[in-house]
N, C-alpha and C positions, 0 to 999 in steps of 0.2 A: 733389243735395247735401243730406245731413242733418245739423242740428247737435245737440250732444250735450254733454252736460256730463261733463268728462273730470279723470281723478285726476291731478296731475302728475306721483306713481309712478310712473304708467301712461303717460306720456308718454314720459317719461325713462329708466323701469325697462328690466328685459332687458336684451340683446343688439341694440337698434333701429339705424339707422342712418340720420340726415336727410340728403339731397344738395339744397343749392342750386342750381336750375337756372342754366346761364352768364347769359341773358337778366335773371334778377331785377339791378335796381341794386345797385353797390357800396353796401356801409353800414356801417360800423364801429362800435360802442357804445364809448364812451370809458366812464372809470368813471362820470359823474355819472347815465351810462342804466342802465349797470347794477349801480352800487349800492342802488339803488333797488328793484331788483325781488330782488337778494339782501337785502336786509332785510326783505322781506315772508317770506320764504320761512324765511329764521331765525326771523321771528316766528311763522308758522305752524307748524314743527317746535317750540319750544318751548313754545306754547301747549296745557295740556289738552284744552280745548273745542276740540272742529274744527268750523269753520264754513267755508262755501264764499267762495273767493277771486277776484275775476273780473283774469286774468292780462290779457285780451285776444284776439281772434281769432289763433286760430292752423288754419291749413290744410294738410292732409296727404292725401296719396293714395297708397294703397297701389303699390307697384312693380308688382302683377301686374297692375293693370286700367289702365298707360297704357300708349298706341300707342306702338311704338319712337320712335325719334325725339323724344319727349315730354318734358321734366323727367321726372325720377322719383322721388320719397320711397320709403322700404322703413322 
């Protein structure tokens, strides 16, 4: 595993597509979770100066390199 500092563009841009594995816990965000992390993100889009944001760990693996059977991200 490498970790990497990643654009949220780049997260989020294109055509991606996240699949939660069955196995991960149910977990719903009501709005007080995610208001929170949409107002950084407006604050970042509107600010001049880009400066790096630390959103939190986030973990993805490409579809092509897990075993069938496996969760898959793409």
């Amino acid at each position: 595993m490498e970790a990497s500092v990643t654009r949220l563009v780049e997260l989020l841009g294109d055509a991606k597509q996240y699949l939660v594995p069955l196995f991960q816990r149910p977990y719903s965000w009501e709005r007080k979770e995610w208001q929170t992390l949409w107002d950084d993100i407006v604050e970042l889009c509107e600010t001049e100066n880009l400066r790096p944001h630390f959103f939190g760990t986030i973990v993805t693996i490409p579809a092509r390199s897990v075993p069938e059977g496996v969760a898959k991200f793409s």
